[in-house]
BASEVO-354781 format. One line per field, with one value per residue (C-alpha): residue number from 1; residue in one letter; x, y, z. Coordinates in steps of 0.05 Angstrom, whole numbers, plus 5000, padded with zeros to 4 digits. Each point is the difference from the previous one (the first is absolute). Last residue first. Example, Ala and Ser with C-alpha at 12.3 -4.5 7.8 and 13.67 -1.06 7.14 Angstrom:
<atoms>
pos	(2  1) $
code	(s  a) $
xx	(5273  4973) $
yy	(4979  4931) $
zz	(5143  5013) $
</atoms>
This chain:
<atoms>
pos	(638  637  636  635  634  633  632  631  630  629  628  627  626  625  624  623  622  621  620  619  618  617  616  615  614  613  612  611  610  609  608  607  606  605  604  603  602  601  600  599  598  597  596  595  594  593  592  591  590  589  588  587  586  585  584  583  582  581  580  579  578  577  576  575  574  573  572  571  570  569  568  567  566  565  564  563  562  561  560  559  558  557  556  555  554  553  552  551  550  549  548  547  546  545  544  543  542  541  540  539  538  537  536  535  534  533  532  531  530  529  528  527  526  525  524  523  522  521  520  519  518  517  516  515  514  513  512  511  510  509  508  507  506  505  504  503  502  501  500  499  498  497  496  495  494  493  492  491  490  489  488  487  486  485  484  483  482  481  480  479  478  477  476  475  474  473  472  471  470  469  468  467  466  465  464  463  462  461  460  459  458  457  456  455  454  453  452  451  450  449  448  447  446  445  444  443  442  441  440  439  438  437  436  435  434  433  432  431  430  429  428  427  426  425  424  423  422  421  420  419  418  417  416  415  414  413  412  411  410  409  408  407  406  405  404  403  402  401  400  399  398  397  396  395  394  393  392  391  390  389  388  387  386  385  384  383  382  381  380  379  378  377  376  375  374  373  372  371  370  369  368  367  366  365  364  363  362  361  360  359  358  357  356  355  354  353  352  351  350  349  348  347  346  345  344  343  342  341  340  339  338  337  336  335  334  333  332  331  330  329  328  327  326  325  324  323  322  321  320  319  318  317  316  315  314  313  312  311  310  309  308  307  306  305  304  303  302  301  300  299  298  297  296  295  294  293  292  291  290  289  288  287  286  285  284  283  282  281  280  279  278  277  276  275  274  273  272  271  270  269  268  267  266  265  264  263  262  261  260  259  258  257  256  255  254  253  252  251  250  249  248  247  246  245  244  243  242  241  240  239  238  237  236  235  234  233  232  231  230  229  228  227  226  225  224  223  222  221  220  219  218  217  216  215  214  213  212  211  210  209  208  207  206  205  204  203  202  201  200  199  198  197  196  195  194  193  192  191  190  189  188  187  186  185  184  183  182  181  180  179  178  177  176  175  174  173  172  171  170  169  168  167  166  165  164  163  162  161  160  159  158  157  156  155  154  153  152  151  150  149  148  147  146  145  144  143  142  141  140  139  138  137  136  135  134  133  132  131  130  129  128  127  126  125  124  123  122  121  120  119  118  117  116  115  114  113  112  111  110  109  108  107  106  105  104  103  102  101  100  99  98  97  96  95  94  93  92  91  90  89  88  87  86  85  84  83  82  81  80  79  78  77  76  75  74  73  72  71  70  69  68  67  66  65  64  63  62  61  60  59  58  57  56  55  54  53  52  51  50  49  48  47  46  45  44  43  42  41  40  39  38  37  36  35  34  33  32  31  30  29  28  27  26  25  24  23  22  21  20  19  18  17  16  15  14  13  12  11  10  9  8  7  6  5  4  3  2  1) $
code	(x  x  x  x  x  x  x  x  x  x  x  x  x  x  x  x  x  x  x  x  x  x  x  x  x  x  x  x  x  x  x  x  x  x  x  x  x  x  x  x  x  x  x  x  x  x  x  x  x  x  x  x  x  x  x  x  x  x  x  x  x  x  x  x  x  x  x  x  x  x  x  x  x  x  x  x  x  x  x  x  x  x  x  x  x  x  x  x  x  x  x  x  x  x  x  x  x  x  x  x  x  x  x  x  x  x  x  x  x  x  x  x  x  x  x  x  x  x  x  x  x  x  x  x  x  x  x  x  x  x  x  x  x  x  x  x  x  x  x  x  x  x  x  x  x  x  x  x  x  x  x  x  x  x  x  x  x  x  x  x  x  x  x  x  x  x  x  x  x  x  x  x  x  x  x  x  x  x  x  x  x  x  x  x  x  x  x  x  x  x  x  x  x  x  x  x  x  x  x  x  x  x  x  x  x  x  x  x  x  x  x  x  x  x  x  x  x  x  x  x  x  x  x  x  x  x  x  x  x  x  x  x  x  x  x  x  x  x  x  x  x  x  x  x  x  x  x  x  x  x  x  x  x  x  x  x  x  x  x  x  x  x  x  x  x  x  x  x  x  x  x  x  x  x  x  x  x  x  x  x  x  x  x  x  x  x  x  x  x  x  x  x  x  x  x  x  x  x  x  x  x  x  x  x  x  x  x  x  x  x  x  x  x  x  x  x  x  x  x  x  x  x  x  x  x  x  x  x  x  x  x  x  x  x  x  x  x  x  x  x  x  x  x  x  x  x  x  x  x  x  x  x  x  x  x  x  x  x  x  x  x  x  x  x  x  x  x  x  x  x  x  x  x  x  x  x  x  x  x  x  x  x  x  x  x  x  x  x  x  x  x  x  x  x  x  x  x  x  x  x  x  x  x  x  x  x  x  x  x  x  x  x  x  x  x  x  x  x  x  x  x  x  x  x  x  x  x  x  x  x  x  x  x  x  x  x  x  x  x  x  x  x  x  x  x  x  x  x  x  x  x  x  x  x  x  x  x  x  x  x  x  x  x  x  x  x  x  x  x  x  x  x  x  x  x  x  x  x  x  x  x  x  x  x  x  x  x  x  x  x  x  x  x  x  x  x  x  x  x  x  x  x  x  x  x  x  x  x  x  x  x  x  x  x  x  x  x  x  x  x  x  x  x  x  x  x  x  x  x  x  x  x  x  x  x  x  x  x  x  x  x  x  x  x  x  x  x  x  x  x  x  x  x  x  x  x  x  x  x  x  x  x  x  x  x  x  x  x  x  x  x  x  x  x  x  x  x  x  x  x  x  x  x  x  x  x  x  x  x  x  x  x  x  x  x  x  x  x  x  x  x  x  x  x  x  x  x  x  x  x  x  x  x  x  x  x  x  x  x  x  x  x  x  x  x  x  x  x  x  x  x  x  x  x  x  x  x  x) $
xx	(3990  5032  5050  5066  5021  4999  5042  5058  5005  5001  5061  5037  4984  5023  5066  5012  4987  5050  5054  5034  5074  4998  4993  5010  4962  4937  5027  4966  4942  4960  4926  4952  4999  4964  5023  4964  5013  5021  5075  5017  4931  4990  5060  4978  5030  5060  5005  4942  4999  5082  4988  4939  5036  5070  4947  4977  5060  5029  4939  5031  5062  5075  5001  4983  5067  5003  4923  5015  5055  4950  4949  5034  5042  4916  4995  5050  4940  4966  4977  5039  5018  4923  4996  5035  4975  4928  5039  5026  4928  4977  5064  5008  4963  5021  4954  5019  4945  4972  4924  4987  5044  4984  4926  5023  5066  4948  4964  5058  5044  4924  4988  5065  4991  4936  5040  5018  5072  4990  5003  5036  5066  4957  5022  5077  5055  4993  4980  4924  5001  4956  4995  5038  4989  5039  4973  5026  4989  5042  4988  4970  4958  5014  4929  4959  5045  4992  4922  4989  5048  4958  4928  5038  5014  4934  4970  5041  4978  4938  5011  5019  5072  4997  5069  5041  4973  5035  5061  5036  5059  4992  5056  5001  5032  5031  5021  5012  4986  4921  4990  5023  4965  4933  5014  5006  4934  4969  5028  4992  4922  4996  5013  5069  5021  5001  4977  4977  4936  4992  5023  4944  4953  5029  4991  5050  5042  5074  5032  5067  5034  5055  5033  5011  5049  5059  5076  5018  4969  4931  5016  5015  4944  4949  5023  4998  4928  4984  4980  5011  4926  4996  5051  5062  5013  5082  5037  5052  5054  5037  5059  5015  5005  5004  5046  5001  4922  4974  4931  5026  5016  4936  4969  5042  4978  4928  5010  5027  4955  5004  4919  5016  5044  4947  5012  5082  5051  5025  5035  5052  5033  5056  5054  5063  5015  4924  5004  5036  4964  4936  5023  5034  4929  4961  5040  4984  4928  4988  4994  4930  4965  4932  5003  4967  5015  4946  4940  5009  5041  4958  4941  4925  4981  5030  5045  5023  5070  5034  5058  5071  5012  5062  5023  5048  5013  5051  4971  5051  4934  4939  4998  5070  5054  5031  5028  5000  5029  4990  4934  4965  4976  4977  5040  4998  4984  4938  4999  4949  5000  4938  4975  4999  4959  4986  5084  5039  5031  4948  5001  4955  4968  4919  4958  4935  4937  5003  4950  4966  5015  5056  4965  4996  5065  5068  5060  5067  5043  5085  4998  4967  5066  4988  5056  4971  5054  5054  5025  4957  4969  5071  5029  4936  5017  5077  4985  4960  5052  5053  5042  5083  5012  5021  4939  4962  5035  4994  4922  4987  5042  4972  4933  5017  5016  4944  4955  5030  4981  4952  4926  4949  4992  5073  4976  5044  5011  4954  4961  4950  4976  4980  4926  5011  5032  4948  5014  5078  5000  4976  5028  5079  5045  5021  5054  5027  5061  5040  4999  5052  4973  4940  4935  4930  4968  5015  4967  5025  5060  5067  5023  5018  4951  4945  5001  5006  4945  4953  5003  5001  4928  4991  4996  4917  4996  5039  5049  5040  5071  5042  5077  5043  5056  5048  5019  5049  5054  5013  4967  4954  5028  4957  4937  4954  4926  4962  5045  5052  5039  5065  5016  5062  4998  5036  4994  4947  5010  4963  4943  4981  5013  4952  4948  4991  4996  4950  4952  5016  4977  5015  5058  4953  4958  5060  5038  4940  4962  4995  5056  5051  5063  5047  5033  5078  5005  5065  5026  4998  5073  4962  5047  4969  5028  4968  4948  4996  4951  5011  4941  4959  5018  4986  4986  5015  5063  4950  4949  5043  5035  4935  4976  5075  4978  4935  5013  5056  4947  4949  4939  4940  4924  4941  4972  5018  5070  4993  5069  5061  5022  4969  5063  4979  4962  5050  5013  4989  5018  5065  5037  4946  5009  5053  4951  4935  4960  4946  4927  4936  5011  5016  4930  4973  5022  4954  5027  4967  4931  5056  5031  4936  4997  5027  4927  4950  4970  4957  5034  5030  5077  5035  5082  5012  5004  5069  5032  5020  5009  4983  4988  5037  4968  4989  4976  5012  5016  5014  5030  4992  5035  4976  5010  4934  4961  4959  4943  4925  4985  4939  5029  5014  5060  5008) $
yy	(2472  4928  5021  4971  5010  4929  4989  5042  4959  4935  5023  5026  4923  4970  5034  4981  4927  5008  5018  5072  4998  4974  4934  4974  4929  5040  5039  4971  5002  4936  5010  5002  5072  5002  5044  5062  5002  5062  4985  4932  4976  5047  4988  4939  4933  4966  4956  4999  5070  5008  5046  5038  5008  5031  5043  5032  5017  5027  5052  5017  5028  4962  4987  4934  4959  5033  4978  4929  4986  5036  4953  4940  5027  5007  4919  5012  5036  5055  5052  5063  4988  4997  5049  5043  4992  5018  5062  5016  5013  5043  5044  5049  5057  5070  5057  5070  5022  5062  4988  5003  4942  4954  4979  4971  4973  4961  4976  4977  4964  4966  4968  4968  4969  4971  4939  4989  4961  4928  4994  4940  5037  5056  4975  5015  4930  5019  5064  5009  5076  5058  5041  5062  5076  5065  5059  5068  5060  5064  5027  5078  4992  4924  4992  5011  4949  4961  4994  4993  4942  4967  5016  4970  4945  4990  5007  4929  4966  4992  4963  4940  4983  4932  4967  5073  5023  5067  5020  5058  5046  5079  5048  5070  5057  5070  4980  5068  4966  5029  4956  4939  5015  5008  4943  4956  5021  4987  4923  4999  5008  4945  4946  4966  4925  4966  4923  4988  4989  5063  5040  4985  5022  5056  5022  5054  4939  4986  5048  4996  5075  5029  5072  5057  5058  4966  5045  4995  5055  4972  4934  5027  5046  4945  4952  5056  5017  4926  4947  4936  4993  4993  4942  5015  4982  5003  5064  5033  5052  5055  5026  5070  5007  4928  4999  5078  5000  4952  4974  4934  4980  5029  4952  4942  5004  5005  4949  4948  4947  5000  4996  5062  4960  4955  4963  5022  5052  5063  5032  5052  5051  5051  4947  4977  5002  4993  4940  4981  5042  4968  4937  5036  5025  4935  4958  5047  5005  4928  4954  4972  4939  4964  4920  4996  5006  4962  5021  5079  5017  4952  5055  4975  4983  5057  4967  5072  4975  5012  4972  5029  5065  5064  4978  5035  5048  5033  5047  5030  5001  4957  4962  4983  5034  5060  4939  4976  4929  4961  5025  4980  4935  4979  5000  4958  4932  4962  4974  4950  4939  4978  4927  4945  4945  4922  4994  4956  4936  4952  5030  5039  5042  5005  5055  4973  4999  5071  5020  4980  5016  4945  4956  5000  5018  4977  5037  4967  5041  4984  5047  5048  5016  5041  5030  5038  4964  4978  4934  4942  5044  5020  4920  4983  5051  4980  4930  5007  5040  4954  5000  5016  5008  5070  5023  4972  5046  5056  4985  4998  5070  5034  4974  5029  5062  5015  4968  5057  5064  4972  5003  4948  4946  4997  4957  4951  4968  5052  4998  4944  5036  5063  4991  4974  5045  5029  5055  4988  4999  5069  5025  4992  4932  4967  4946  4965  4959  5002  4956  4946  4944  5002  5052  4981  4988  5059  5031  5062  4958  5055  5034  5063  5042  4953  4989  5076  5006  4938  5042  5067  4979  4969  5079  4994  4985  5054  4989  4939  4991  4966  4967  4961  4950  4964  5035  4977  5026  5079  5005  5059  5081  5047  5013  5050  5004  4947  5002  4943  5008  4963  4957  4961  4954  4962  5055  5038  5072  5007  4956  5043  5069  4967  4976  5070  5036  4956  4998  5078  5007  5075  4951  4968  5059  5035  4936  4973  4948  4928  5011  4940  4969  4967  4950  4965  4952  4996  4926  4986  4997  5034  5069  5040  5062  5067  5019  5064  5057  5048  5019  5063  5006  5073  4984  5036  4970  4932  5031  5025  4931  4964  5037  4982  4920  5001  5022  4955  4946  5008  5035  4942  5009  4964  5059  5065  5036  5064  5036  4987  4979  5064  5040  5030  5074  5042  5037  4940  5026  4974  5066  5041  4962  5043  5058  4980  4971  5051  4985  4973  4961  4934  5012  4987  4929  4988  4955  4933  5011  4997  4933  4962  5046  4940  4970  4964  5027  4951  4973  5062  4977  5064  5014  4939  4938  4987  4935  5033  4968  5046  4964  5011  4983  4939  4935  4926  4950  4937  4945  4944  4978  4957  4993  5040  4960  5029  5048  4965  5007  5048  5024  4933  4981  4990) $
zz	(9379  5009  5063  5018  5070  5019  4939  5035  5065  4961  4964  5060  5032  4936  5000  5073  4980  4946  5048  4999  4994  4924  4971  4935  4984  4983  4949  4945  5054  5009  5008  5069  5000  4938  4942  4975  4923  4959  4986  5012  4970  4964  4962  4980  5024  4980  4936  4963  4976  4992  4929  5035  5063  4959  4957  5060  5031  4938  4997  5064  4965  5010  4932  4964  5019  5072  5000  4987  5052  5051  4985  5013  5065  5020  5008  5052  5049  4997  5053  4998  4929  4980  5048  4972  4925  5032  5028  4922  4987  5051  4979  5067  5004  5016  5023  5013  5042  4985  5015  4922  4991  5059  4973  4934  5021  5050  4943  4968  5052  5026  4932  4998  5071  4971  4986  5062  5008  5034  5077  5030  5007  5051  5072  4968  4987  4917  4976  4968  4959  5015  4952  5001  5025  5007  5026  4999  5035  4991  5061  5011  5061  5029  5032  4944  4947  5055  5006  4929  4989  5062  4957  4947  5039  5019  4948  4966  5063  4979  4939  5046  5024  5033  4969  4975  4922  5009  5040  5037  4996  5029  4971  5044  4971  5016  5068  5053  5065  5003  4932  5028  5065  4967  4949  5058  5030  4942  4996  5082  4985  4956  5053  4989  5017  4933  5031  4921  5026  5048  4943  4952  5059  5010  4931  4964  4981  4992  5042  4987  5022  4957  5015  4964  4984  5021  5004  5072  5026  4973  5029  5070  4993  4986  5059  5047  4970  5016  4947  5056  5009  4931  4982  4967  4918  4997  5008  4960  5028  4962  5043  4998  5071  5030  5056  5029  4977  5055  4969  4972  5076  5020  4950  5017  5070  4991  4966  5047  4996  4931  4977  4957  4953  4977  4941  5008  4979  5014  4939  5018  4950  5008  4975  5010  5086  4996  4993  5051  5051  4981  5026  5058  5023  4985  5050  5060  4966  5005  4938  5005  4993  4984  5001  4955  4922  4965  5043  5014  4921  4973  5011  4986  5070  5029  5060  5031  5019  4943  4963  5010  5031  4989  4937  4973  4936  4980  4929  4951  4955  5007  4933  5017  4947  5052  5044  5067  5026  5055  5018  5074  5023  5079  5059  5057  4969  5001  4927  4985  4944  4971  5020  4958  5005  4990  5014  4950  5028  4975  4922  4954  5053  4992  4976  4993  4969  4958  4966  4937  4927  4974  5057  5082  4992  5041  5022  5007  5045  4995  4939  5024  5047  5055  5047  5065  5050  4952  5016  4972  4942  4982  5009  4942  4962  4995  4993  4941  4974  5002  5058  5001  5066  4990  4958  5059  5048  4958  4989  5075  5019  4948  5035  5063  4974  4969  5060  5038  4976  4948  5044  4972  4956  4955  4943  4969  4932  4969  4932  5021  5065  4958  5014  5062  5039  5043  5052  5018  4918  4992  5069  4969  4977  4944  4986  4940  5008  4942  4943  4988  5040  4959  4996  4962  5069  5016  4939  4967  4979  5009  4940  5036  4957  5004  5072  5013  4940  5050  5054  4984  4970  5080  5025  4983  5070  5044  5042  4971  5014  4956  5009  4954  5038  4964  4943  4945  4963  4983  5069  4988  4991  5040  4960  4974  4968  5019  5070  5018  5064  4997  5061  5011  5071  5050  5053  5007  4988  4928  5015  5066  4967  4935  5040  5041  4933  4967  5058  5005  4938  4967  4962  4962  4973  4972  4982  4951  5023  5023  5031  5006  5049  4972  5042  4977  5062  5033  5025  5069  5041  5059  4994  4942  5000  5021  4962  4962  4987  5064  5020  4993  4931  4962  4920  4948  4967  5006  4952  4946  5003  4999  4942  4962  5021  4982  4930  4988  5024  4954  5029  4995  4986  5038  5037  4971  5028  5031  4985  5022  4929  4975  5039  5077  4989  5017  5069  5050  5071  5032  4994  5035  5061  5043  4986  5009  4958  4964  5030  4989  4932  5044  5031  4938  4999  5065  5043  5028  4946  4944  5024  4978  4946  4961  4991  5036  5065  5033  5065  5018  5000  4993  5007  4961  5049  5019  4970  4940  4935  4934  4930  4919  4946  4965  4947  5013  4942  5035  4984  5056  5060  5051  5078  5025  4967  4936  5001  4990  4925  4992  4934  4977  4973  4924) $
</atoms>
């Protein structure tokens, strides 16, 4: 009987394996939040508020797209680790599909290289109505279904486009948030593929993954994937079809083909080709060290620096967010909060400028009334000012409903505020993440407290109904201290903006790989701090909302681990994906990885290997180590 702790097998051996699935999302594109320690699918919630879609009626050339009837149970939510057959899948993609609005024109012109066609399918995590509200997923899909060379049938835990009757070649993931692997291993499961990668043969398809998840820290799913995508999709995608169809042409085996996709695909990691080495079953990590001469000590994540950034390709009345086009007017952030992955692990920042935002929305709008602008910090566009008057001018967008991203306070203006509220938003989302100054100053969060009130003022004075304030508990250097004085802050707004709904949100802070604050455990008096402060919020009318303390120490544990972690998440798919499960998986490995407080809980010395050490970013370690330095000067004892 093989060991539980056995080391996984080469990367050119086959065994049986019994996997188990669901189905997983790919999208290069972060989600449309990546605050470092929020840890659920509301991710996309906090980027456009669902109950703005309630607002108002479509108007009149749109009516006919809107959802009438609830969709048929097979469209339904679908519970981790279960299965829709097929049939089913099929008729709910149908319904589906007859509703959708394309944006681009679904079919590649003919291969003319004389390379053989790869059969891809490309796979949600999901059900289709959250999937297809992705605008990862949706920008993937337009680019695999118009390249040439290639079949692509999008595969949803709950509807499908007929698969290759005979093989597949290529199967595609994206990861954005971590607890997305159970589509993982059912996907695997359900398409009979070896949940291992070292399990597959010559036979098996390529398995690929991409999205900010694994850009951040891929290790703990390392040995399910073939490749990992590190980085920006819009061309690495491509480049990498290109790489496997060439191989597939000359005949390589598999091993080959990896190997030639590391070698030619800027941002293309392989953990297979990395050998990392323990001090011990339960000890760190010693090295990470490349398995052959010709394989490079690093990999670095791939940028995209073109023009124009990523809006919808398709719109439908079944997203989450209804009939919504969405684009992306900035990628990454140029702030540099300590905690945010969004700053460190997706620099350079960029923007799309307003004279190519303004057809971009055009399009969209040419089939729906509803606009989505997208990005971690949308009101750092260098052109806003621009984009709002734009959005302002009633001849274009009368009638239009039009979501904004979290903005920064000194960009809450009462222009800003009665653009919004004329175009269907009754509130607006500002990140403040502490009421202390001093907690700010060391996570580099450049606000003083008297621009939050004085944000609220204006919000208030331009006609918004409600004003949604994020932050964090348990953040490296907090001290009890600086629990008053965010209340105190909470106080002061809800004074200054007369007659706003207030709301705060507020996580744990979570660890996230390649940010000045990766070495810092999670606090354990964090959980204390979300209850006594939903104590003292409640009778000052706040309408507080914690975050799951507990499911943020399961974050970080994905956040932080490394491939001795694929272990544990095999055995809490087969328990129930619960965090009792979690437990019981580190109590049944005990001896063979270390505790979860030690990944979770413990602060980590600068001088250690990272598991994601050997992945680089656009920001050099050193630089990392300077920020984090800079922070810890700032801690205080009392």
């Amino acid at each position: 009987m093989t060991s539980i702790c056995a080391p996984p097998l080469p990367l050119s051996s086959r065994v049986d394996a019994s996997p188990s699935a669901s189905v997983m999302q790919y999208a290069f594109l972060s989600p449309p939040v990546l605050r470092s320690s929020s840890f659920c699918t509301s991710h996309a919630a906090r980027m456009l508020d669902p109950e703005q879609s309630r607002m108002y009626p479509s108007r009149g050339p749109f009516k006919q797209q809107r959802c009438r009837t609830p969709p048929p149970p097979t469209m339904a939510s679908v519970e981790r680790g279960t299965t829709v057959a097929m049939p089913a899948r099929l008729a709910a993609m149908r319904t589906f599909a007859a509703a959708e609005s394309l944006l681009f024109a679904p079919h590649a012109p003919p291969a003319t290289d004389g390379l053989p066609t790869l059969r891809v399918i490309y796979a949600y995590p999901n059900t289709y109505t959250v999937g297809i509200c992705s605008l990862g997923f949706q920008l993937v899909w337009a680019a695999l279904a118009t390249m040439p060379g290639l079949t692509v049938s999008r595969l949803f835990a709950d509807a499908a486009e007929p698969l290759p009757a005979d093989a597949v070649d290529v199967l595609g993931f994206s990861l954005s948030w971590e607890l997305d692997y159970v589509g993982i291993m059912d996907t695997l499961e359900y398409l009979d593929v070896p949940r291992r990668a070292a399990a597959r043969a010559d036979g098996d398809p390529i398995v690929f993954g991409g999205g900010p998840v694994l850009t951040a820290n891929p290790e703990p799913y390392a040995p399910f994937f073939d490749i990992v995508l590190l980085g920006d999709g819009e061309e690495a995608l491509g480049d990498l079809m290109t790489s496997l169809r060439q191989s597939r042409g000359e005949g390589v085996d598999r091993v080959e083909m990896l190997r030639r996709a590391a070698r030619d695909v800027s941002g293309a990691y392989v953990p297979a080709l990395y050998e990392v080495v323990y001090d011990g079953p339960t000890g760190g990590i010693l090295s990470v060290k490349p398995a052959a001469p010709e394989v490079p000590s690093s990999v670095a994540k791939r940028t995209y620096r073109g023009k124009g950034l990523a809006t919808s390709t398709v719109v439908t009345p079944y997203s989450a967010w209804e009939n919504i086009h969405m684009v992306e007017a900035v990628r990454s952030c140029p702030e540099m909060c300590r905690f945010c992955l969004a700053s460190y692990a997706t620099l350079p920042f960029r923007s799309s400028p307003v004279d190519e935002l303004i057809p971009a929305m055009a399009a969209g709008l040419a089939v729906t009334d509803r606009l989505g602008i997208l990005g971690a910090s949308v009101t750092q566009h260098p052109q806003f000012g621009e984009l709002v008057t734009e959005l302002a001018d009633d001849t274009k967008y009368n009638g239009v409903r039009v979501s904004l991203s979290s903005v920064r306070t000194n960009t809450v203006s009462e222009e800003l505020a009665r653009m919004l509220v004329a175009r269907g938003s009754k509130s607006i989302t500002v990140a403040v993440e502490s009421g202390s100054a001093r907690l700010r100053t060391i996570i580099n969060k450049k606000l003083d407290t008297p621009d939050i009130a004085a944000a609220a003022s204006r919000a208030a004075a331009g006609g918004l109904s409600s004003l949604k304030l994020y932050g964090m508990a348990g953040l490296p250097g907090e001290i009890p201290s600086d629990m008053d004085e965010t209340v105190a802050m909470l106080k002061d707004v809800k004074a200054a903006g007369k007659g706003l709904r207030l709301t705060y949100g507020c996580s744990t802070f979570v660890p996230k790989a390649h940010t000045p604050l990766q070495w810092f455990g999670v606090r354990k008096t964090a959980d204390g701090t979300l209850k006594r402060l939903g104590k003292r919020l409640g009778p000052l009318g706040v309408d507080f909302r914690p975050e799951s303390y507990k499911w943020s120490v399961v974050q970080a544990l994905l956040s932080r681990g490394d491939r001795r972690v694929a272990d544990v998440l095999e055995l809490v798919r087969g328990y129930g994906d619960s965090l009792g499960s979690f437990k019981r998986a580190f109590k049944e490995l005990r001896g063979c990885l270390p505790p979860l407080e030690w990944y979770a809980h413990e602060d980590w010395g600068v001088g250690e290997v990272l598991p994601w050490g050997h992945l680089t970013t656009a920001i050099s370690e050193d630089a990392i180590v300077r920020h984090r330095d800079e922070a810890v000067s700032l801690f205080r004892d009392d």
